[in-house]
MARDREN-138710 format. One record per residue: y, z, x of N, C-alpha, C, O in turn; residue in three letters. Coordinates in steps of 0.1 Angstrom, whole numbers, plus 5000, padded with zeros to 4 digits. Last residue first. Example, Ala and Ser with C-alpha at 12.3 -4.5 7.8 and 13.67 -1.06 7.14 Angstrom:
REM MARDREN-138710
497850715128498950715137500050795129501150805134SER
494350785132495550785123496750785132496750855142ALA
//
This chain:
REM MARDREN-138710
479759544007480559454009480859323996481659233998UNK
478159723989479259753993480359623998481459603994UNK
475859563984476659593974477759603978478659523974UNK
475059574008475259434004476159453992477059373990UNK
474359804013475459754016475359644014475659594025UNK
472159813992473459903993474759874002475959903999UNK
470259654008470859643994472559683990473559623987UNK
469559844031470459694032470759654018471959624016UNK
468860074017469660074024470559924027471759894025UNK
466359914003467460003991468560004001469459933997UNK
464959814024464959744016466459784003467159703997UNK
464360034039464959954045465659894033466759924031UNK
462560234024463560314027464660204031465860234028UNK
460760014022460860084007462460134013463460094008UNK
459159994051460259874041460959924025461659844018UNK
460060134079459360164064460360074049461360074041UNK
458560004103459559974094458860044083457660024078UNK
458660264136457960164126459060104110460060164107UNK
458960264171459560274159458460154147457960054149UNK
456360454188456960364186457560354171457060404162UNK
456760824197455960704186457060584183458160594178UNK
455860914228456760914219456160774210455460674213UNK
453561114244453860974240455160974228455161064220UNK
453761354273454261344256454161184251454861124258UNK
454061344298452761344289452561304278451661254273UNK
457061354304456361264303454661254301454061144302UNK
458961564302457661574295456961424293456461384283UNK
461061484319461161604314459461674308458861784310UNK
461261194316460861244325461161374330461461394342UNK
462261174289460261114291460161144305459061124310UNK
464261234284463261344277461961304280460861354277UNK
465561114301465961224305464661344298464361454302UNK
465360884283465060834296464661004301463561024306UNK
466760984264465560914259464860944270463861024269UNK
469461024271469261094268467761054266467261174268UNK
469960714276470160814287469260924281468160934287UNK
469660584251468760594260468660674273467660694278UNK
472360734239470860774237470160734245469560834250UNK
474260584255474260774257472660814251471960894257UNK
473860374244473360364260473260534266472760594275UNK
474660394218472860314224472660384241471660414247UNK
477260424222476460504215474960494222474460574230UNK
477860184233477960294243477560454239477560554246UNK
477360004217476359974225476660104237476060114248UNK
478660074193477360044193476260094206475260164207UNK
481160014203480860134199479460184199479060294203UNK
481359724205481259824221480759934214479659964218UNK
480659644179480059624191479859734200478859814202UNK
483459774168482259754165481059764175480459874178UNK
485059604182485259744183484459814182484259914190UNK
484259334177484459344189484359514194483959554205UNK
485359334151483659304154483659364164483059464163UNK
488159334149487459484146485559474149484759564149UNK
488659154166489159284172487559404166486759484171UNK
487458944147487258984161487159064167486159094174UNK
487659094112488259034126487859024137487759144140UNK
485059074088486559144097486759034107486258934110UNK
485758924054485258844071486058994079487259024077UNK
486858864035486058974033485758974048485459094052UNK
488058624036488858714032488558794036489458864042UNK
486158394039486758434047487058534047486458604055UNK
483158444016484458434016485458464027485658584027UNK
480358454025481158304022482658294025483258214032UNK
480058644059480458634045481158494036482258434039UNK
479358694079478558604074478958584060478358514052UNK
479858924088480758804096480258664090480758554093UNK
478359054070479959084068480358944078481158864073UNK
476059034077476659014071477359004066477258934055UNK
476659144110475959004108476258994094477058904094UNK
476759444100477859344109477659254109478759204106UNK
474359484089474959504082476859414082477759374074UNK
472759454110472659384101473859364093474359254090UNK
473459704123473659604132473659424122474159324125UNK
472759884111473859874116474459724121475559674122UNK
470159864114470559854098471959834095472559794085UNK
469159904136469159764132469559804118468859754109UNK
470160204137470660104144470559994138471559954132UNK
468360314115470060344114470360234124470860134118UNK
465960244125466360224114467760174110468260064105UNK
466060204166465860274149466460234139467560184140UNK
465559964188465560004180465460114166464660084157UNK
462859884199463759944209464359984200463760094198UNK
461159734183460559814187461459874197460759934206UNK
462959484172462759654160461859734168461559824161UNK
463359404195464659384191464359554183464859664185UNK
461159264200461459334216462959444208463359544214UNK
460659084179459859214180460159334189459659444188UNK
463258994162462458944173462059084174462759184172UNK
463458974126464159074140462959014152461759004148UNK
462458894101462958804111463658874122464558814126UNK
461159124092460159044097460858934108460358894119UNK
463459294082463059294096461859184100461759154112UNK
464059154057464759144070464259134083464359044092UNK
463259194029462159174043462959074059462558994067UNK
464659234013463659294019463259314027462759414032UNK
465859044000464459053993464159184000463259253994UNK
468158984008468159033994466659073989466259123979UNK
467758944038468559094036468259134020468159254017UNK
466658714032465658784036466758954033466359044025UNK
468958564023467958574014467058714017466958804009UNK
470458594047470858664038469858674027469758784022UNK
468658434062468558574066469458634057469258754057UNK
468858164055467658244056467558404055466658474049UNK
471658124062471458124043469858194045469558284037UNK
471358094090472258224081471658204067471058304062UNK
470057914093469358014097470058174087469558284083UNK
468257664076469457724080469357894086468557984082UNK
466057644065466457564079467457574086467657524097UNK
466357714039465957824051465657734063464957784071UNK
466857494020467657574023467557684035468557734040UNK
463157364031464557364022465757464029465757504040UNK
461157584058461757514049463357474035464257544033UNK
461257564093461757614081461657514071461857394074UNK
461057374113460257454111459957524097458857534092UNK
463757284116462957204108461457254105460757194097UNK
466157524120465157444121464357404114464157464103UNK
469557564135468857464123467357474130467057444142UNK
469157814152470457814139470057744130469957784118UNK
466257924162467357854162468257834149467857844138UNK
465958284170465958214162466158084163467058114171UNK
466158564179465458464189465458364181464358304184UNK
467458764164466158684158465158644173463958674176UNK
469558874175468858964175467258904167466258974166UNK
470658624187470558724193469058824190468058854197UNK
471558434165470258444170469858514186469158464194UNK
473258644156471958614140471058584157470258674162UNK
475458584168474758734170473458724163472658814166UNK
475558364158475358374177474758504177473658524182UNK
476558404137475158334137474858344154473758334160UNK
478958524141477758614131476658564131475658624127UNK
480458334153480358434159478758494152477758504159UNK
481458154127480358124137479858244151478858214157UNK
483058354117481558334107480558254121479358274124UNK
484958384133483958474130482558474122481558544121UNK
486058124133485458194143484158304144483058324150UNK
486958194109485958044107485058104120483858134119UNK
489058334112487858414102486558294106485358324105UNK
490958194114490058264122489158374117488858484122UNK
490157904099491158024101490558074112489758014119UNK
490957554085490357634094490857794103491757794111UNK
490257374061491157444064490457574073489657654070UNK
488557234046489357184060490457274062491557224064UNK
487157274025488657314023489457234034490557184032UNK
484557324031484857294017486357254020486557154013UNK
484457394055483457244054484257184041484557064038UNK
485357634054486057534062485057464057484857544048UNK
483157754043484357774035485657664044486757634039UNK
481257744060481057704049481957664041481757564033UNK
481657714098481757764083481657694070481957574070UNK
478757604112479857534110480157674095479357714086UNK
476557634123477757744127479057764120479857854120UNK
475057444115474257564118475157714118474757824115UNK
476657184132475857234122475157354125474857384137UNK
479557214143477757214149477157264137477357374134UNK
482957044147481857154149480857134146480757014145UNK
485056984121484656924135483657084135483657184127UNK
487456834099486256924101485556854111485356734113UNK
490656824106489656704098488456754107488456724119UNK
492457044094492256934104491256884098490956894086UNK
494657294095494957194084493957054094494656964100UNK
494857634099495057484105494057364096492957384091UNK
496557934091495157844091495857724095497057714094UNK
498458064094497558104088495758054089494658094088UNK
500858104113500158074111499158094103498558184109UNK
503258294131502758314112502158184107502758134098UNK
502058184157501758344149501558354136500558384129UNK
500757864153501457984160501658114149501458124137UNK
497657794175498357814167499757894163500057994170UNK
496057584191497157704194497857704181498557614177UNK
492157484189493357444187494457584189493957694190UNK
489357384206490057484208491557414204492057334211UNK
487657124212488157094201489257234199490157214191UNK
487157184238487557094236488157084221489157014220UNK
486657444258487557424244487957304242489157294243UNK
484157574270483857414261485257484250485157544239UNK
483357894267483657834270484057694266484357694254UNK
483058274277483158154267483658014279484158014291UNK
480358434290481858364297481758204289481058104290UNK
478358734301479158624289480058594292480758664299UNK
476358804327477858854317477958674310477758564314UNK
474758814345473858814333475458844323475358904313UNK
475358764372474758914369475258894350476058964344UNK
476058474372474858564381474158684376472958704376UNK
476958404341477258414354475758484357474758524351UNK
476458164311475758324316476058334336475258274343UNK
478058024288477658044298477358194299477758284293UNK
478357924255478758064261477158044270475958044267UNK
477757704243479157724251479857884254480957944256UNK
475757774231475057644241476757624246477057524253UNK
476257904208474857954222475457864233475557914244UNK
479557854198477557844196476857894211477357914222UNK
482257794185481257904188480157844187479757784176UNK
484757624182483057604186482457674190481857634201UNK
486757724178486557624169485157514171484757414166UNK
488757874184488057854196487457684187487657564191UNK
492157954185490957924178490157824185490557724190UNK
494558154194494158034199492858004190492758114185UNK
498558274193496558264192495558134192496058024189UNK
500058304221500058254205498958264205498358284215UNK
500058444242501158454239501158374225502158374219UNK
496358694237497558544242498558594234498658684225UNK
495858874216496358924228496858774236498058774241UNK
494358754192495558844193496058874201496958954198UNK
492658544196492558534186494158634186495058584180UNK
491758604225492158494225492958524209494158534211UNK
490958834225491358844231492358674225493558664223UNK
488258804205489658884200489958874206490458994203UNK
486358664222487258584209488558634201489358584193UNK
485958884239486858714244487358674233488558664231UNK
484659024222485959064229486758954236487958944236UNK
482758894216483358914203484758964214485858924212UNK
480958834242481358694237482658754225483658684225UNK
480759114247481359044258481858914252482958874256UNK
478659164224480259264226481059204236482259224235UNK
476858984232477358984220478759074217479659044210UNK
476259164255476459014255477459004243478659024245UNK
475159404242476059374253476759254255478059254256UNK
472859344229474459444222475659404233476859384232UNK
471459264245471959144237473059184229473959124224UNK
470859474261471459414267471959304259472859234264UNK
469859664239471359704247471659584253472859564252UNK
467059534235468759504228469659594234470759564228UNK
466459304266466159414258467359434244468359364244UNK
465259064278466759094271466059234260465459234249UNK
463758964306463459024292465159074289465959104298UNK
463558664327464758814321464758814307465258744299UNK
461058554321461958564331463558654332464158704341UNK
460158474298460258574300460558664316460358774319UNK
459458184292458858224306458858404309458058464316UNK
461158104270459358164271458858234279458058314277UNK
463958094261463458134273462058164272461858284273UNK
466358124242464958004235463658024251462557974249UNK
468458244255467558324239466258274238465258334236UNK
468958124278468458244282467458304265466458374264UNK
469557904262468557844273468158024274466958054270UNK
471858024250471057914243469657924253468657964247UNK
473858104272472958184263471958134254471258224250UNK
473257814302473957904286472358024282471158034285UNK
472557964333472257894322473157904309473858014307UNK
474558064358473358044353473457964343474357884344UNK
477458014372476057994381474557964372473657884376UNK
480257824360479157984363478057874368477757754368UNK
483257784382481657704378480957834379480857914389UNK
485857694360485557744374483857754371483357734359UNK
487657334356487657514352486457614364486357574375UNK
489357064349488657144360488757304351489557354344UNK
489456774325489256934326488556964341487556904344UNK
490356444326489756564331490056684329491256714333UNK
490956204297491656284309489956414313489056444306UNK
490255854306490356014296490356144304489956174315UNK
491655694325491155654313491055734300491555714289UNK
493155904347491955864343492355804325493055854317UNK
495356104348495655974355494055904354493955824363UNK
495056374345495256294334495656164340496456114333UNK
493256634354493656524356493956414348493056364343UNK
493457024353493356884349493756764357494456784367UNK
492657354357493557224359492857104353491757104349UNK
491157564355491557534368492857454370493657464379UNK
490557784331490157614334491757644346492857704345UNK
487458044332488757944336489157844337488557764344UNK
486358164305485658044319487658054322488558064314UNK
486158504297486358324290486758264303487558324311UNK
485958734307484558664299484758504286484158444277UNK
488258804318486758824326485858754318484958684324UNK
490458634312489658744307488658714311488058604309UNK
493558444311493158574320492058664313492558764307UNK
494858194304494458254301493658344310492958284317UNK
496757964312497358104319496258224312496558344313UNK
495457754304495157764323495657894325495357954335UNK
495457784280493857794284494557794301493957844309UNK
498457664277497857784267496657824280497057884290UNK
498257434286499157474291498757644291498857724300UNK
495957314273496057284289497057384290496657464298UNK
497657314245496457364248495957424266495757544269UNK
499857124254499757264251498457354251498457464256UNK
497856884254498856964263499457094261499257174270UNK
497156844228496356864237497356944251497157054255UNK
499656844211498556974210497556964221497057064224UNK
500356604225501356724224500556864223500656964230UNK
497756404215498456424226499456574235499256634246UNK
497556344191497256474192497656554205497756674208UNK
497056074183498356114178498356264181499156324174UNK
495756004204496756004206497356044201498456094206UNK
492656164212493556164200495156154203495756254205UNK
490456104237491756194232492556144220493056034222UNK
487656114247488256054242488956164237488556274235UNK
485456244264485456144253486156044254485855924257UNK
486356374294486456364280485756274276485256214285UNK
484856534316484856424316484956414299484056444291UNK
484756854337484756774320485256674321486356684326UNK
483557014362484556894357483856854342482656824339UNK
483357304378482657204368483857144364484957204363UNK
483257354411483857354401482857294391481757234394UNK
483357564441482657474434483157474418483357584412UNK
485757534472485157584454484457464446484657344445UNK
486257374493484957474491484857554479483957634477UNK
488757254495488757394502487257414499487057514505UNK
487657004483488357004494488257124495487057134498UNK
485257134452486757034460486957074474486357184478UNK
482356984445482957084454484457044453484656924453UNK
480756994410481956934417481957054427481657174424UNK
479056864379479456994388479756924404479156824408UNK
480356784346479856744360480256894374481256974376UNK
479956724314480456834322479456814337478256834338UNK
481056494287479856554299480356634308481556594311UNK
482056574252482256504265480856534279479956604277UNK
482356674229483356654236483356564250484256514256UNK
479056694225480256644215481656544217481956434213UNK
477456714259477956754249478856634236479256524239UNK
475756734287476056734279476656724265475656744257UNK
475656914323475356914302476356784295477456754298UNK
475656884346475456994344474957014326474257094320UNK
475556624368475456674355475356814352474656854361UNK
474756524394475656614394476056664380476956754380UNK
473356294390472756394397473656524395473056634393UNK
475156094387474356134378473456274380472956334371UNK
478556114400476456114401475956174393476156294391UNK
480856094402480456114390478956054390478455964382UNK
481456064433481555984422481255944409481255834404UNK
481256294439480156194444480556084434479656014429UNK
482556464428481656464424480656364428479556344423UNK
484956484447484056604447483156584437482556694435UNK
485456214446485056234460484256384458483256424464UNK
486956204417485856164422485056174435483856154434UNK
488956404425487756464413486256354418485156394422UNK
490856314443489856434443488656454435487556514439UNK
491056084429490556034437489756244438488656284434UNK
492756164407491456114396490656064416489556004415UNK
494156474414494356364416492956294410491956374409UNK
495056774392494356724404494756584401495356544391UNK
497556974389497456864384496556774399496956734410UNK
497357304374497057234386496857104384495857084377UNK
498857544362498357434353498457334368499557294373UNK
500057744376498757774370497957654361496857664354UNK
502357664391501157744400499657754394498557754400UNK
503457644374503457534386502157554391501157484393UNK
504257784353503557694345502957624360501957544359UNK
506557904363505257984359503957884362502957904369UNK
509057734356508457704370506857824372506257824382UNK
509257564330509157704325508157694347507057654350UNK
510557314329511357424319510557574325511157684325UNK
508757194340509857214346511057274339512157294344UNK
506357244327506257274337507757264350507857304361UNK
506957014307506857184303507057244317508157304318UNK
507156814322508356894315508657014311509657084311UNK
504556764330505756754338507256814333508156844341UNK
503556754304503256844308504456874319505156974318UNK
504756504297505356614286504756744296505456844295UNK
504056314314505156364311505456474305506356544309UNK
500756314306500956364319503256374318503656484323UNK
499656234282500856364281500556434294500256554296UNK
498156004285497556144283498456244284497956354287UNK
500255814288499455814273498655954276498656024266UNK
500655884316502055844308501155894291501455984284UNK
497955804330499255964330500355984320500856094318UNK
497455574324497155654315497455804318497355904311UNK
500155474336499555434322499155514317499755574307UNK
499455504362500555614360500355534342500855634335UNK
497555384365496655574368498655624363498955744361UNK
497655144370496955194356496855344352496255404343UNK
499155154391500155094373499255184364499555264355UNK
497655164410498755214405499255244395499655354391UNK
495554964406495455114403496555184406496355304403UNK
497754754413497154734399496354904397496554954386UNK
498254834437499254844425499254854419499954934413UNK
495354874446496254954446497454904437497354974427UNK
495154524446494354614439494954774438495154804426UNK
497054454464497254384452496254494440496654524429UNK
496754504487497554544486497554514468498354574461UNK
494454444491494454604490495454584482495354634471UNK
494454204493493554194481493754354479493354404469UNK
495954174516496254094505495754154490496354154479UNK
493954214536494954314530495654284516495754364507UNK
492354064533491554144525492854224524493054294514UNK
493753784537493153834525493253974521493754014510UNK
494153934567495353874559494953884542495553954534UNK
491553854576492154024576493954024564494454114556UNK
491253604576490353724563491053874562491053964553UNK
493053504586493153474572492253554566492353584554UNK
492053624616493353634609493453634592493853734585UNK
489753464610490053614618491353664609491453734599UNK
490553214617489453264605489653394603489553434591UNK
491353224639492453164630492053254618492653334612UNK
489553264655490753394656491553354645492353444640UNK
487953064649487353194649488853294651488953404645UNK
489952874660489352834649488752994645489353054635UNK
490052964688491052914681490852924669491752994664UNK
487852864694487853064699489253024689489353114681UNK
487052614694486252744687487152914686487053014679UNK
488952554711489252534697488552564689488952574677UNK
488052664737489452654731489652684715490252774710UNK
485652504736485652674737486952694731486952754720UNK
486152224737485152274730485752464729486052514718UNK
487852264760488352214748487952294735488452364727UNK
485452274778486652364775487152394764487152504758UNK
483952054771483452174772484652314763484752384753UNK
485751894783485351874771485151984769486052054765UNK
486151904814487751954804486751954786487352034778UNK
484051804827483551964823485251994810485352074801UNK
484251564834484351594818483851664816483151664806UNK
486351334852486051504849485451534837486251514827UNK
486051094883485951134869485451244862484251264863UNK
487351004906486351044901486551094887487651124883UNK
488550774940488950844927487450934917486350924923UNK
489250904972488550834964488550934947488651044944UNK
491550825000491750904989490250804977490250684974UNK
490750865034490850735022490550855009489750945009UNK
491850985067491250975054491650925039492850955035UNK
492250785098492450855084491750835073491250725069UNK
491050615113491050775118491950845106492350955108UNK
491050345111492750435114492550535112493550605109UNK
488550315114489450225129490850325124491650375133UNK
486950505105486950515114488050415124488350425135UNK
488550755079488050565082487950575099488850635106UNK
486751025064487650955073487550795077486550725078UNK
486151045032485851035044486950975051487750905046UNK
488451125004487051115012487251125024488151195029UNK
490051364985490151315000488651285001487851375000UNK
490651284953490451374963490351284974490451164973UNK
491551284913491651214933491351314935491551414928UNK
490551174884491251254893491251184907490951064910UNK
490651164847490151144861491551144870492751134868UNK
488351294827489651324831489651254844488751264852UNK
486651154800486951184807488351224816489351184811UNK
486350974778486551104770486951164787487951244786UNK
485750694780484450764781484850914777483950984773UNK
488650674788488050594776486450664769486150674757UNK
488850734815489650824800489150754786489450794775UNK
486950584828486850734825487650804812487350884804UNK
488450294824487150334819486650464813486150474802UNK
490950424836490950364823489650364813489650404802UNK
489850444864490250534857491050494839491450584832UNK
489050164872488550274874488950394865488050434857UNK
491650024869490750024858489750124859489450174849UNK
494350234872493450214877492150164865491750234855UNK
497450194855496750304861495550164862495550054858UNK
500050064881499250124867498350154872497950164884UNK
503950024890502850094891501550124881501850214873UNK
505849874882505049874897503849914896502849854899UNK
507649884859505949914863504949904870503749914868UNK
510149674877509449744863508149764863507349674867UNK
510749614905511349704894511449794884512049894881UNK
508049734927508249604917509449704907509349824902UNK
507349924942508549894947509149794938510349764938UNK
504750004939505550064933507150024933508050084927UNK
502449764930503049824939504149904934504649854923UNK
498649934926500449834922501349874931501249974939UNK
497150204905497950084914498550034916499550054909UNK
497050574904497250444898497050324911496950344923UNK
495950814915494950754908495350594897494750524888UNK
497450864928496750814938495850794925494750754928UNK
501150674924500150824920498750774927498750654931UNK
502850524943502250514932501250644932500850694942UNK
506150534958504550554963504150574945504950614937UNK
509050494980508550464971506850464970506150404978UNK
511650664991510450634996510150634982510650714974UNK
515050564996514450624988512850604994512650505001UNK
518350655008517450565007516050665000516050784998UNK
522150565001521250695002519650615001519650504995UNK
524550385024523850415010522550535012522150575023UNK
528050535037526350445042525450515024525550615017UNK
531350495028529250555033528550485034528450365033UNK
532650195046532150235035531050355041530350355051UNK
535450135071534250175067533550265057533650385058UNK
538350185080537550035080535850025072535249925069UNK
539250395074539650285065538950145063538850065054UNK
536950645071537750585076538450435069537950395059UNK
534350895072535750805064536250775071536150845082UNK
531750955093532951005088533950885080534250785086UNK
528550835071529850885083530950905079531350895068UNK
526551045050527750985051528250975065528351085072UNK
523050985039523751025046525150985045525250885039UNK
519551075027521051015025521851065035521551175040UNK
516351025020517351075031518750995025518850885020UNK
514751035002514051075015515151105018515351225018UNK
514251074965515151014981514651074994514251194993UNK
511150804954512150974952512850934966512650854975UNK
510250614928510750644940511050764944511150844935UNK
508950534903508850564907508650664922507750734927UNK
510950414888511450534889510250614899510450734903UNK
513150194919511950194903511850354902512450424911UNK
516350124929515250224933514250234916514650264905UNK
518449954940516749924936515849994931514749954928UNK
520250124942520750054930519349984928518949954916UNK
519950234969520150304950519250244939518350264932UNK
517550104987519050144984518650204964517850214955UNK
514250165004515350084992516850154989516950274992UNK
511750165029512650235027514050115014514650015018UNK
508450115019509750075026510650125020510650135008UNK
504750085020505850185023507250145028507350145040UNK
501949975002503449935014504449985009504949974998UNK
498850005009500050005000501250005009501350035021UNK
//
């Protein structure tokens, strides 16, 4: 290839300047022009000195870039007559490969990208939408009105607890089936740890009565400040669910239902101890009925909502249909709810529900205390499938004690279970009017049972004084029973 030195004004672009120079000015004498070396790439040809495109590429290397290749120069061998080395051309096509890797790893980060971009996409979009829905049904479950009450009255902060619908589900496993504890009318009752390590029971509603909304909130407001050893506690709520949650505090054993209907005889229930119970369920209901700041009506007395803790104590419970009434209230005006068997009589007729209604369902709890009975059975015949209409028949004929569970008339004397009947009566009475009260069942009761417990003391004291002695089991003399329960039946 041929190497020669060009002025400016020749120069292809090939060229580049090697050297320029000026002599000194003078009048007689122009600069001298600037010069250029001119050279073609080592993988083109031609000469480079030609004006226009001196220089191309190599059919050698036209072939290769055509084949997908890169092609290149390097130094061969030496020539032996000018002892210089001859540039030989070659061709690359590890660059595919590359490419190849490039545009995978490209394509995989792109992909990368648009899924992580999605999936946030799809958080962000899903959370709103559980946004919207959880302040919805906060808004329709009298999650405001409570926020109100609760900011009129700052008491209300501490004791009406507004769990989140994410706590409730994480402490029940997500409402596992496994985690059931009962259920019921009102709803299923799930057993729950929360976050600190209390174990709770969660109520899972039904369903809420919009237009009842205001009474349900108050209720919640009523039942969280309630304070008595033998009515359950409720904990709090969640109303950002579809139907709102009950939290309250979690007994350990069975209802009274499961401990009465019990074969195994796994804890014999003597009667001081069903006197007992039965005085523990009638003092919660007069606590609620006159000692709250309004009275409350429970409005579902039965076995199967009075829990049994560890050490065998009574602890009402299930207020789901539980309405507040206020003082010079008389009765509530609703559309008949409750359990066959319990249900008053005089409410079934009237819809009109007192607290006296309480007490009639109270008088069958105690009925199947001292029977072991169930309230409806099909065992029975006609009208006597009932348990109360049974046992008033049995009080007119006579023959009462046959239906006393046997553990019940062989602990028992006369005067006691005649006593004791005679209160089942009265709570059993058609007429509300005649009905006592809570308070005074409740007064009743205890009196009963601290009477009972000074005699067994004294019992106990005479069989290990003269334990040789047999004492004579109690017997029914039905002629003496039969005029006695008469007589008060008269009386009442």
């Amino acid at each position: 290839m041929e190497n020669r030195l060009i002025t400016t004004d020749d120069r292809p672009p090939e060229c580049k300047e090697v050297y320029g120079f000026l002599k000194e000015k003078d009048d007689s004498e122009e600069p001298r022009d600037t010069r250029y070396l001119c050279l073609c790439n080592t993988t083109d040809e031609g000469n480079p000195y030609l004006p226009a495109n001196g220089c191309k590429k190599s059919e050698e290397c036209k072939q290769c870039e055509h084949s997908g290749g890169l092609c290149g120069s390097r130094l061969g061998s030496y020539d032996d007559d000018s002892s210089e080395s001859s540039m030989k051309l070659y061709c690359d096509y590890s660059h595919k490969a590359s490419l190849g890797v490039i545009l995978g790893v490209s394509l995989s980060i792109g992909l990368l990208i648009l899924v992580v971009f999605s999936y946030s996409l799809n958080n962000i979009i899903r959370k709103t939408i559980d946004k919207r829905r959880k302040k919805k049904f906060f808004k329709r479950n009298g999650g405001l009105l409570l926020k109100h009450q609760q900011a009129t009255d700052n008491g209300l902060v501490d004791k009406t607890i507004l769990f989140t619908s994410k706590e409730l589900d994480r402490a029940t496993d997500h409402f596992n089936e496994n985690r059931i504890l009962g259920r019921g009318g009102q709803g299923t009752v799930y057993k729950g740890m929360l976050t600190d390590g209390r174990i709770v029971a969660i109520k899972k509603s039904k369903a809420v009565d919009e237009s009842q909304i205001e009474q349900f909130i108050n209720e919640i407001v009523i039942l969280s400040q309630v304070n008595h050893r033998n009515v359950v506690k409720l904990l709090g709520c969640c109303l950002e669910t579809e139907v709102p949650l009950l939290v309250s505090e979690f007994i350990s054993n069975d209802t009274l239902y499961e401990l009465i209907q019990d074969e195994s005889c796994e804890f014999p229930m003597s009667l001081n101890k069903r006197i007992q119970i039965a005085a523990e369920v009638a003092g919660a209901l007069a606590y609620l009925h006159s000692a709250t700041s309004v009275p409350i009506y429970h409005r579902d007395i039965k076995t199967t909502n009075i829990l049994m803790d560890k050490k065998y104590r009574a602890k009402v419970s299930d207020f789901g249909t539980s309405r507040v009434v206020s003082i010079d209230q008389t009765h509530l005006t609703t559309k008949v709810k409750g359990t066959f068997g319990y249900l008053d009589p005089e409410y079934f007729q009237s819809s009109q529900f007192t607290e006296k209604s309480d007490v009639y369902s109270f008088g069958v709890v105690l009925l199947e205390l001292l029977t072991k009975e169930k309230p409806i059975s099909l065992a029975r015949f006609g009208e006597f499938r009932n348990l109360a209409t049974h046992f008033i028949f049995a009080m007119e004929e006579g023959r009462v004690m046959s239906l006393f569970d046997p553990v019940v008339v062989n602990e028992g004397s006369s005067d006691e279970l005649l006593a004791i009947a005679n209160l089942v009566v009265r709570c059993l009475n058609p007429n509300g009017k005649n009905r006592p009260t809570m308070k005074e069942v409740a007064s009743e009761l205890e009196s009963m049972r601290m009477r009972w417990c000074m005699a067994s003391t004294v019992q106990t004291s005479i069989e290990l004084t003269d334990y040789s002695e047999e004492l004579p089991l109690f017997t029914y003399d039905k002629s003496a029973s039969t005029m006695s329960f008469k007589d008060s039946i008269t009386e009442i």
